[in-house]
C-alpha positions as CSV (number, residue, x, y, z in Angstrom):
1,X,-1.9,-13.9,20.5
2,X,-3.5,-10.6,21.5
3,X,-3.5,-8.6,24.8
4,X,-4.9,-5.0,25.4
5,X,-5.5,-2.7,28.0
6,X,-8.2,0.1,28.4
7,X,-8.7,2.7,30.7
8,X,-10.5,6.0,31.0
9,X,-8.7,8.7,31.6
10,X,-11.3,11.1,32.2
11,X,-15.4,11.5,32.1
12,X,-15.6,10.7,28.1
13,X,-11.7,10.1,27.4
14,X,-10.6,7.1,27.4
15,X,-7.4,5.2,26.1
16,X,-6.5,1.7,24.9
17,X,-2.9,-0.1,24.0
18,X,-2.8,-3.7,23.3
19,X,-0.3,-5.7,21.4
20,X,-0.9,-9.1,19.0
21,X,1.8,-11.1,17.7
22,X,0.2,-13.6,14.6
23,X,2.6,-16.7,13.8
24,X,2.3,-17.8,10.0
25,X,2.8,-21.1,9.7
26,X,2.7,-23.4,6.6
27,X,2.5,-20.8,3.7
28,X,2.0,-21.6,0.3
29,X,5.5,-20.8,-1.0
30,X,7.5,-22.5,-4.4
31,X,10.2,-25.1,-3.4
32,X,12.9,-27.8,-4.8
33,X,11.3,-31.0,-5.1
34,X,14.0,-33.6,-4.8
35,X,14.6,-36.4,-7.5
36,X,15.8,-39.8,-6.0
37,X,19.4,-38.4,-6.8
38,X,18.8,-35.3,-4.2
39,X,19.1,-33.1,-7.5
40,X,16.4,-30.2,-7.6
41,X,14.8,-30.7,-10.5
42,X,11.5,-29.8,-10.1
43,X,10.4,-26.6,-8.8
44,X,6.3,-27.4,-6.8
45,X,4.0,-25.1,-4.3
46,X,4.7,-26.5,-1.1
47,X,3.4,-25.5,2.7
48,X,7.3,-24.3,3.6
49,X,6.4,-20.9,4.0
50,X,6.9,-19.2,7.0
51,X,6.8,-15.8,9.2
52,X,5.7,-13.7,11.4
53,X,3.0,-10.4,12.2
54,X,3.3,-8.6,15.7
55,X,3.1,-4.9,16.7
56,X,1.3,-2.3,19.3
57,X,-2.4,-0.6,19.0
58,X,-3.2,2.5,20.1
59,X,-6.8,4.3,20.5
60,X,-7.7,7.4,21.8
61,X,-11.2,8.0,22.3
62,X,-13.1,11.3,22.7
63,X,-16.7,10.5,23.4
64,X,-19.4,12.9,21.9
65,X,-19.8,15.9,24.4
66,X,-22.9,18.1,23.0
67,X,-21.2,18.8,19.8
68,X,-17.7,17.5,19.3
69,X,-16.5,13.5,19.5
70,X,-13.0,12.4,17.9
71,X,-11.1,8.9,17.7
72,X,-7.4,8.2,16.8
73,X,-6.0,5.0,16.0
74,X,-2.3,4.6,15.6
75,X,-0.3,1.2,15.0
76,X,3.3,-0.2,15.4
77,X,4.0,-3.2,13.4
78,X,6.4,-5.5,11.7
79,X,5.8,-8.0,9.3
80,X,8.4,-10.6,8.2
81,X,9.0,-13.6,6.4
82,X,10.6,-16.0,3.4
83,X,7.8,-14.9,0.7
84,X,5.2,-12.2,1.1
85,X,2.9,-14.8,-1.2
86,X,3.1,-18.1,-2.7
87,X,5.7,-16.8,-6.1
88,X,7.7,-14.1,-4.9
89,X,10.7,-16.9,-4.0
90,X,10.6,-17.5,-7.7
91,X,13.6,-15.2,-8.5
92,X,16.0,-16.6,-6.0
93,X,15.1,-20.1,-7.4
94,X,15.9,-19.7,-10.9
95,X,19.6,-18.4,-9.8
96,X,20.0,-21.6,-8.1
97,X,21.2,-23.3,-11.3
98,X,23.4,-20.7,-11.9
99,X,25.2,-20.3,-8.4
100,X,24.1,-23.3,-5.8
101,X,23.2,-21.2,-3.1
102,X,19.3,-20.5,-1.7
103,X,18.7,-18.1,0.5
104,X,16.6,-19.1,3.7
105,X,16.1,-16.3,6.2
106,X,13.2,-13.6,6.9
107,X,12.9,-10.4,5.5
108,X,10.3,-7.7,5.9
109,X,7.5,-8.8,3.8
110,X,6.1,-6.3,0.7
111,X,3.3,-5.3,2.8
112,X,5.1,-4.3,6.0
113,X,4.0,-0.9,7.1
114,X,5.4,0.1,10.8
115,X,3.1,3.5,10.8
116,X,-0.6,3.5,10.2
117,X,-3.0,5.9,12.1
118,X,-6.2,7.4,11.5
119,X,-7.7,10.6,13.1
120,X,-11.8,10.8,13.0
121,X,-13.0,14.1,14.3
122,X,-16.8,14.9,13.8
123,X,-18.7,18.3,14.8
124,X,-22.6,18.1,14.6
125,X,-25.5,20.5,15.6
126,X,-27.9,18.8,17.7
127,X,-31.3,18.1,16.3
128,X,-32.9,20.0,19.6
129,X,-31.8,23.7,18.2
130,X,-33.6,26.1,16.6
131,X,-31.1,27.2,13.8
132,X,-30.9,26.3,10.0
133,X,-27.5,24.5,11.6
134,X,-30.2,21.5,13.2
135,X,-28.9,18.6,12.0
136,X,-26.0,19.5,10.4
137,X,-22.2,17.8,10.4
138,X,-18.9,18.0,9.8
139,X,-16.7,14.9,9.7
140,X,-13.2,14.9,8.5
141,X,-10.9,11.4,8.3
142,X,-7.1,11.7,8.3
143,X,-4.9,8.7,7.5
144,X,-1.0,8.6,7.4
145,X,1.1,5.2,6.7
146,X,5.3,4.8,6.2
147,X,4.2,3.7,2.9
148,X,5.0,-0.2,1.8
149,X,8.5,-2.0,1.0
150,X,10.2,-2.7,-2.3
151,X,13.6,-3.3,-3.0
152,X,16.0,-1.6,-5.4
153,X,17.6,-3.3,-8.1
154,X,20.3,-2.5,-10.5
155,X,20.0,-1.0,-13.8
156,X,19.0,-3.0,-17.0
157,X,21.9,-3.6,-19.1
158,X,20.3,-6.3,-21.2
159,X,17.1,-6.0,-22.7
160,X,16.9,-9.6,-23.5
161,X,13.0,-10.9,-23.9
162,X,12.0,-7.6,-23.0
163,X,10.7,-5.0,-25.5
164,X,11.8,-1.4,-25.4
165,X,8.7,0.3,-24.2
166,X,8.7,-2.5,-20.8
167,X,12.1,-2.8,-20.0
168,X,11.3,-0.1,-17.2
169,X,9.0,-2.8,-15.3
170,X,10.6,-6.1,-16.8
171,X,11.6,-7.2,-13.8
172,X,7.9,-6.8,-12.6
173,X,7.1,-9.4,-15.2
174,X,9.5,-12.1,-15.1
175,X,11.5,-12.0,-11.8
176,X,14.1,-13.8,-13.1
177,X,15.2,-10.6,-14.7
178,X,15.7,-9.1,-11.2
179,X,19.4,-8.0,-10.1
180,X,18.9,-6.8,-6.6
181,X,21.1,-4.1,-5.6
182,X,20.4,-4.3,-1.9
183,X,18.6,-7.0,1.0
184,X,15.2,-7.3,-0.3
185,X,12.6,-5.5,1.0
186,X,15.4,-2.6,2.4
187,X,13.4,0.1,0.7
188,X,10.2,1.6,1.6
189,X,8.1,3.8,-0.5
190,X,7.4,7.6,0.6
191,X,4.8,8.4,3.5
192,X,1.3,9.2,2.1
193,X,-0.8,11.7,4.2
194,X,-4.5,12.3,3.1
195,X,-7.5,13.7,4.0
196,X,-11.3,13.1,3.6
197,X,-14.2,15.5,4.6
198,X,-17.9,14.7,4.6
199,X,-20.9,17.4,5.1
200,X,-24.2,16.4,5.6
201,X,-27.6,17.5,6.9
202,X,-30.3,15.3,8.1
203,X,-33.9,17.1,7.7
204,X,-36.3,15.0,10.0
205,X,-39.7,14.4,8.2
206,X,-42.3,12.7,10.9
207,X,-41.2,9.3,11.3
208,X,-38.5,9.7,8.2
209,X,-35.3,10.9,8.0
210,X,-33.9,12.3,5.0
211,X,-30.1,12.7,5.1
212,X,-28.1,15.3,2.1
213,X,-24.1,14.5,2.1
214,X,-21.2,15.6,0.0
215,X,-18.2,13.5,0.6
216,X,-14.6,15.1,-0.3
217,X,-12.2,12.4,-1.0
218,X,-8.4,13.7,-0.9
219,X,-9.7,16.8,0.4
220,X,-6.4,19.0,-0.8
221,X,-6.1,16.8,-3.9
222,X,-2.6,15.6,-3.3
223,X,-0.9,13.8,-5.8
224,X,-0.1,10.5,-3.4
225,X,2.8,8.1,-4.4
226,X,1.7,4.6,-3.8
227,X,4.4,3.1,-5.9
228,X,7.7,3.3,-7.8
229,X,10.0,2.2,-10.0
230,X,12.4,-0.6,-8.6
231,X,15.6,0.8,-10.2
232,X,15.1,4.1,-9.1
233,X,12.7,4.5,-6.4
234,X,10.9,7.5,-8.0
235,X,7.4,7.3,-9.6
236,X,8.5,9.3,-12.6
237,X,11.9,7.8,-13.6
238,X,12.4,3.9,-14.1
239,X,16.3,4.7,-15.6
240,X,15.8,3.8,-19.0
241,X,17.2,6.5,-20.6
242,X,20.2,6.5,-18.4
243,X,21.0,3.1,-19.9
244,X,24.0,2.6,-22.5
245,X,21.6,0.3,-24.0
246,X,18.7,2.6,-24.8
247,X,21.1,4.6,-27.4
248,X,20.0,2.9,-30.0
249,X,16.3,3.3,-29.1
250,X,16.3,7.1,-28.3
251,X,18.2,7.8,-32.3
252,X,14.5,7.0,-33.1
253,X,12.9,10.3,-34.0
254,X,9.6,10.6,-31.6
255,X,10.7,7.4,-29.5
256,X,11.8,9.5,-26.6
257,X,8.8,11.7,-26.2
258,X,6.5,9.1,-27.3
259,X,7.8,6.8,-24.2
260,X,7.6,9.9,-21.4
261,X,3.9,10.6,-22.1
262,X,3.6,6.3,-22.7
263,X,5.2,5.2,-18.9
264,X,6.0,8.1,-16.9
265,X,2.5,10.3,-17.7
266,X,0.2,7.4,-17.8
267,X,1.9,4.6,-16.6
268,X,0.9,2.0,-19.6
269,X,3.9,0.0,-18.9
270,X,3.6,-0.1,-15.1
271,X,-0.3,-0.7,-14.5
272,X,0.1,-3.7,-17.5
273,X,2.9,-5.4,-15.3
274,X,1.1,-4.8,-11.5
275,X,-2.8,-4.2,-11.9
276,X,-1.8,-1.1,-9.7
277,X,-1.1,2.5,-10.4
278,X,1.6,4.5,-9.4
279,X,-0.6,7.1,-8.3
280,X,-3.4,7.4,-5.7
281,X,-6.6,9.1,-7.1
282,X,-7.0,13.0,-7.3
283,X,-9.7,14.5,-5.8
284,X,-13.3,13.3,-6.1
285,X,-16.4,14.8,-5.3
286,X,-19.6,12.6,-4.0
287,X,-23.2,14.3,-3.8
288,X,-25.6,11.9,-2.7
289,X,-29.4,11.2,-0.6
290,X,-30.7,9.2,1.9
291,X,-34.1,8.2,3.6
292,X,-34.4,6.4,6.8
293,X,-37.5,5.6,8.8
């Protein structure tokens, strides 16, 4: 369900709010499949997933007045649910055997985000002027989320299966290695503010347009956290090396430094266990050419 409301403010200003609410229904989640003695012994995919998506939109629109035009967006949303996709119930499954209890309630799923806006400001000379400025533009993009949700767990204290340059992202791998140490999903990772700029110039050539751009992505190069480490919540620490178990492993000459620059400087460990970095990207620079007719 979706209703919105838009309504101009003032010659070229105009404003719209709407709100959407999106029921998920029949998920793909794991489940107990029941044996003719109502014992669980077989875990299947089944449609018992369920959940729900609602929030508030927000655009503010400044139509292009000679030189100038701008946009905001801004949104206010909750996401929540028994599985954020078809295996993330598999923990809470596995203790079943141990302790006879399953929990069956919503949580805030791993991609909630309750903030997300974007700011598009442009400033562009006008083809009909005489200056070296014809054709020219300016267009910077600012984006801002709450970052996403992740939930804290307790410290290893048995390394088990896992090997002593993973144990940092073990329970990444095999969730049945996961000890929460609060609701899941209570976390959230930090807010990530960046900024894009684009110049370009279009140089008109008869009938052909020939358009020169440099795109800036993360215009002031900030070093954005995307993700972290489930025991800690930092992006540099995964609490290793403040575990009584990891004596034996840092008496190894070179082990110590040799895992820093391994997992914390180039997340091996972490990017092996996700397919995703820690880190957003640093700055990158984009020269490029264009011809339109």
């Amino acid at each position: 369900y979706e209703v919105a409301l838009k309504h101009e403010l003032m010659p070229g200003v105009a404003v719209s709010v709407g709100g959407y609410y999106k029921a998920l229904v029949d998920q793909a989640q794991l489940a107990f499949h029941d044996t003719t003695v109502a014992l669980p012994w077989l875990v299947v995919y089944k449609n018992d997933g369920a959940g729900s998506v609602k929030g508030v939109e927000l655009t503010l629109t400044y139509q292009r007045l000679k030189r100038f035009a701008a946009t905001f967006y801004y949104t206010f949303s909750q996401a929540r649910g028994k599985g954020s996709y078809p295996r993330s119930n598999a923990g809470p499954l596995e203790y079943y055997f141990y302790q006879p209890w399953y929990p069956e309630f919503d949580s805030p799923l791993d991609y909630d985000q309750t903030h997300r806006g974007t700011l598009l400001a442009e400033y562009r000379f006008q083809p009909e002027i005489s200056s070296f400025l014809r054709g020219t533009g300016i267009t910077a993009l600012l984006t801002f989320n709450s970052g996403h949700r992740f939930t804290k767990e307790e410290e290893i204290r048995v390394l088990g299966a896992g090997t002593p340059w993973i144990v940092g992202v073990r329970s990444l791998i095999d969730p049945r290695a996961v000890e929460m140490a609060e609701p899941p999903n209570s976390s959230r990772t930090p807010w990530v503010f960046n900024l894009d700029l684009r110049v370009s110039k279009v140089i008109h050539l008869g009938s052909l347009n020939a358009e020169f751009y440099l795109n800036i992505l993360n215009l002031l190069n900030t070093k954005h956290i995307l993700n972290v480490y489930p025991t800690t919540g930092l992006p540099d620490d995964d609490s290793w090396f403040q575990s009584p178990i990891a004596e034996y492993w840092t008496a190894i000459p070179g082990y110590s430094d040799f895992y820093r620059t391994l997992n914390y400087q180039n997340r091996w460990a972490y990017m092996r266990a996700t397919g995703n970095d820690i880190y957003g990207s640093p700055r990158q620079l984009r020269l490029g050419f264009r011809l339109e007719r």
